[in-house]
N, C-alpha and C positions, 0 to 999 in steps of 0.2 A: 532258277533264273537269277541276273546279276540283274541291278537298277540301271539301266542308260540315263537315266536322268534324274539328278542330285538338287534338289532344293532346301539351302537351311538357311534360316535367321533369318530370311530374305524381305525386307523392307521399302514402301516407297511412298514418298510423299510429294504433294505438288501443294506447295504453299505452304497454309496451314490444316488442307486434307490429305487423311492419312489413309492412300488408297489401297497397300497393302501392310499387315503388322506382322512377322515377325511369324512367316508361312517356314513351312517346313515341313515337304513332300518329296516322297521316290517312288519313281516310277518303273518298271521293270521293262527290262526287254521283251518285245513284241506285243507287249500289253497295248490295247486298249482302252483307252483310258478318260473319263467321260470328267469334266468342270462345267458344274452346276452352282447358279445362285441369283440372286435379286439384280434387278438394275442398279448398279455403281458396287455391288459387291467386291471390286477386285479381279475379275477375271480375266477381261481384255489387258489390262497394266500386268497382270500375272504372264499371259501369254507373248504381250510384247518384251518383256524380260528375259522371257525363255528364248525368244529368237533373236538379242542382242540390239532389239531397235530401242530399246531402255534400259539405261543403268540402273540397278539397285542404290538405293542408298549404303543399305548396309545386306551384311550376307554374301552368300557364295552360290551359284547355280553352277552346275557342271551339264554337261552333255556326254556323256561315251569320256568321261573322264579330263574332261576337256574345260576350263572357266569359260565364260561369258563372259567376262570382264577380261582378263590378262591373252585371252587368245581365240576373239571374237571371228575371225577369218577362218579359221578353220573348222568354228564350230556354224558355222555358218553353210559351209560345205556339207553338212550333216543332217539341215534343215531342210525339210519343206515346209512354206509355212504359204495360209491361204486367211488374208484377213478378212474380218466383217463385211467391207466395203474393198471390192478388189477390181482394181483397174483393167482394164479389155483393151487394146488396141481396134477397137473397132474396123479400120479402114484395110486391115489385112485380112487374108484370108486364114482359115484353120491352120492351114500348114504352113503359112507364113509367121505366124505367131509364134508358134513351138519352135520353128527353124532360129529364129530372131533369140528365145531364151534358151537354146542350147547354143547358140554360137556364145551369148553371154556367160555361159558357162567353158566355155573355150574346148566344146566337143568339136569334133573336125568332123568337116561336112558328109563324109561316106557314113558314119556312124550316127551323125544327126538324121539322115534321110532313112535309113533303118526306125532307128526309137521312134523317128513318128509316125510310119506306120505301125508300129508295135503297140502304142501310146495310143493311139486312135481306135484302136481295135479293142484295146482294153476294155476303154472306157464306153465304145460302141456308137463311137462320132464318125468313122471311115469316112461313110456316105456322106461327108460333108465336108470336107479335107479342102477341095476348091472354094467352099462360100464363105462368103464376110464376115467375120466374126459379130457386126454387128446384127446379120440375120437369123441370130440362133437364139432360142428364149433363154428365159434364165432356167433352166435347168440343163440344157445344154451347154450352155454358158459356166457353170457349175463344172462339171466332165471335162468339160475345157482345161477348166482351172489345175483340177486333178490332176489333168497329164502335162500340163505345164510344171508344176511342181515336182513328180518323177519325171524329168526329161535329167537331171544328174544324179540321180538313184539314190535319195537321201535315206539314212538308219530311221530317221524319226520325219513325220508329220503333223504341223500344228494346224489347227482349224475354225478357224471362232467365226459360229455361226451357219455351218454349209448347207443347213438345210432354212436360211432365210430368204424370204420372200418365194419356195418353192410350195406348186400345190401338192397335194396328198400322194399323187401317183407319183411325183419326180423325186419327194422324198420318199417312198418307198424305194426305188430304185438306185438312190444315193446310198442309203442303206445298205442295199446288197452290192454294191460294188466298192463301198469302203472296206467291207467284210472279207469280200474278196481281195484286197489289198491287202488286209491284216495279215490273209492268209499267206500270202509270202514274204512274212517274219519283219513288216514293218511295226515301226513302235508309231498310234496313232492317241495325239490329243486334242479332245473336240471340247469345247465349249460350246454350250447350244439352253438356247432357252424350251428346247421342245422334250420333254421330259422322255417322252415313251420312246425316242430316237436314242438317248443314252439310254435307258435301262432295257432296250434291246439288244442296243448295239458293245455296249462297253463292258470289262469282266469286274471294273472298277470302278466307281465313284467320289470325287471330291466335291464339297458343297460348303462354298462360301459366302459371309455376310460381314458386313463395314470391313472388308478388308481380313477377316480373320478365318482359317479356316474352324470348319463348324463340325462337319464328318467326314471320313474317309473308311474307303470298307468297297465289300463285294454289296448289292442291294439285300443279299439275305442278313447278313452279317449289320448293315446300316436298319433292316426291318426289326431288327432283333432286339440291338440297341436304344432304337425310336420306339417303335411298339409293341413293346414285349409281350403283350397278351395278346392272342391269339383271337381276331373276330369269325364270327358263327354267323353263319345266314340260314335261320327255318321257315321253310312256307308251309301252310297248311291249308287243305278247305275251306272256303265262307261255311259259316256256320259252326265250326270249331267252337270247343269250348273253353274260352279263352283264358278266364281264369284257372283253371284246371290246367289250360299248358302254362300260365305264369309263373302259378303256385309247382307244378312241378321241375319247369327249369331254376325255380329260385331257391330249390330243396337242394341241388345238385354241389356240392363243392366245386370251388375254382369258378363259378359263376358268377359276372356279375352286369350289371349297365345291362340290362335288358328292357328292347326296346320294342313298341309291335308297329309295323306302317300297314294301311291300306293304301292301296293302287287303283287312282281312279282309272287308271288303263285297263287294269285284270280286275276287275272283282270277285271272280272266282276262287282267289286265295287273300290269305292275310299272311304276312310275312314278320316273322319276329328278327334279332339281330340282337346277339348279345357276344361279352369279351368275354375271354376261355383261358383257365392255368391252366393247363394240363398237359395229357402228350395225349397218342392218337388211340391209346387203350380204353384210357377215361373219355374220351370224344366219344369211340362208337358207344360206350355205355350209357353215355347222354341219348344217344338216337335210340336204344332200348328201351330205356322209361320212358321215352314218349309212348314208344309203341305199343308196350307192355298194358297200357290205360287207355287203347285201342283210340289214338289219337290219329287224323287225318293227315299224318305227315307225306307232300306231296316234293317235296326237296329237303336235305338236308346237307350241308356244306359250309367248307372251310373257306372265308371271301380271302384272296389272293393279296399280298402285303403288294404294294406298287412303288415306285418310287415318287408319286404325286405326294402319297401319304405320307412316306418319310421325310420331302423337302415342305412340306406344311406344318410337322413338327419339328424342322429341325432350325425351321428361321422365323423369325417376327415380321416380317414383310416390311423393315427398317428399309429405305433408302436414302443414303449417305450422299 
């Protein structure tokens, strides 16, 4: 894959706050591609640069090869972009809306009356194509937006925030139909303060603080770099004998930071938690010596690196 999207040196200040420093990211074609970070980190100013509604101080962003700067118009044409806080004509209906920003895009009307049926169906709005845009909730409203955006068939999609103010079930379902977008070779960048929604959704992640980026990486590759040792979750029987599992996970090489909880939920078991060098030969040999001193091991597992994890280590909770 080639980068559609070129960010270097790219800098921006308002005042005497310096809301981006000196960023320097590409983004690949069709990718996916998730910005993450703190309130005032830079993202919003990050993504309004990328779709030309802010000039950089200093730097160059390109699009499909295209500046931001010297030939904003057409890289414009190449956007869809959905901001934070995004306007609704309220007083039209569904398909008066869409009708409205394709004629803005200067499709002629046989072709606009196609895409929005096609656009509506995508998104799975049809059955509402006649009602007021202002009777549809916000995750309709959302869908909305989406096929507002593809009504001139952009290479790339910007998105800050699409799954805010949406409950659980509409972002699950945002989810699956941005994926589905992906899947016909658009290039999509979301900023979103909802963690589990990029490290589902995205093959990439950037994660920025006071304006600078912090990591960039796949989430294994960012899990790798942030916490390199590997965390263990053991539970075993109440009534274990506890020193005997301490003393023998503390014998083990590549062991260390071990911890034990009880559960006033289960009392049934005691559960240890410790960090692991190794690879997955020396793992199961750890689950052996328990067993081996006929210890009550009732779970033994490797606890899954997340991206909550890696953005807790990867910023100071600074707000700029």
């Amino acid at each position: 894959m080639s980068a559609i999207i070129e960010i270097q040196d790219v800098g921006k200040k308002f005042g005497n706050h310096q809301a981006v420093a000196q960023l320097d990211l590409s983004i690949e074609q069709g990718e996916l591609f998730g910005l993450v970070g703190p309130n005032g980190a830079g993202k919003t100013t990050t993504l309004r640069m990328l779709v030309t509604l802010l000039r950089p101080d200093r730097g160059e962003i390109r699009i499909n090869g295209l500046s931001v700067l010297r030939e904003a118009r057409q890289v414009r044409k190449l956007i869809g972009y959905i901001p934070d806080v995004f306007g609704l004509y309220g007083n039209l209906t569904v398909a008066e809306y869409l009708d409205f920003f394709g004629a803005c895009y200067g499709i002629v009307p046989d072709r606009r009356r196609r895409l929005i049926g096609e656009l509506l169906e995508l998104v799975s709005i049809a059955h509402r194509r006649e009602d007021l845009v202002d009777t549809l909730s916000r995750g309709l409203q959302q869908r909305l937006a989406l096929a507002r955006v593809l009504m001139h068939d952009p290479q790339v999609l910007v998105l800050d925030e699409p799954a805010s103010g949406l409950d659980p079930r509409a972002r699950v379902e945002i989810r699956r139909l941005l994926a589905q977008i992906a899947e016909r070779g658009k290039t999509i960048v979301i900023s979103s303060h909802v963690l589990t929604d990029i490290a589902e959704l995205c093959s990439r992640v950037a994660i920025m603080e006071q304006g600078n980026l912090v990591e960039c990486g796949t989430l294994e590759q960012l899990s790798q770099h942030v916490t390199p040792l590997r965390r263990v979750r053991i539970a075993v029987m109440a009534g274990a004998d506890v020193p005997e599992i301490k003393k023998v996970l503390t014998s083990i090489q590549g062991v260390s930071n071990v911890k034990m909880e009880e559960s006033a939920a289960d009392r049934a078991r005691l559960t240890f938690e410790l960090e692991f060098q190794g690879d997955d030969s020396e793992l199961h040999q750890m689950l052996g010596a328990l067993l081996e001193r006929g210890l009550p091991v009732i779970h033994f597992g490797e606890v899954s690196r997340n991206l909550e994890d890696v953005f807790l280590h990867s910023t100071r909770g600074i707000v700029s």
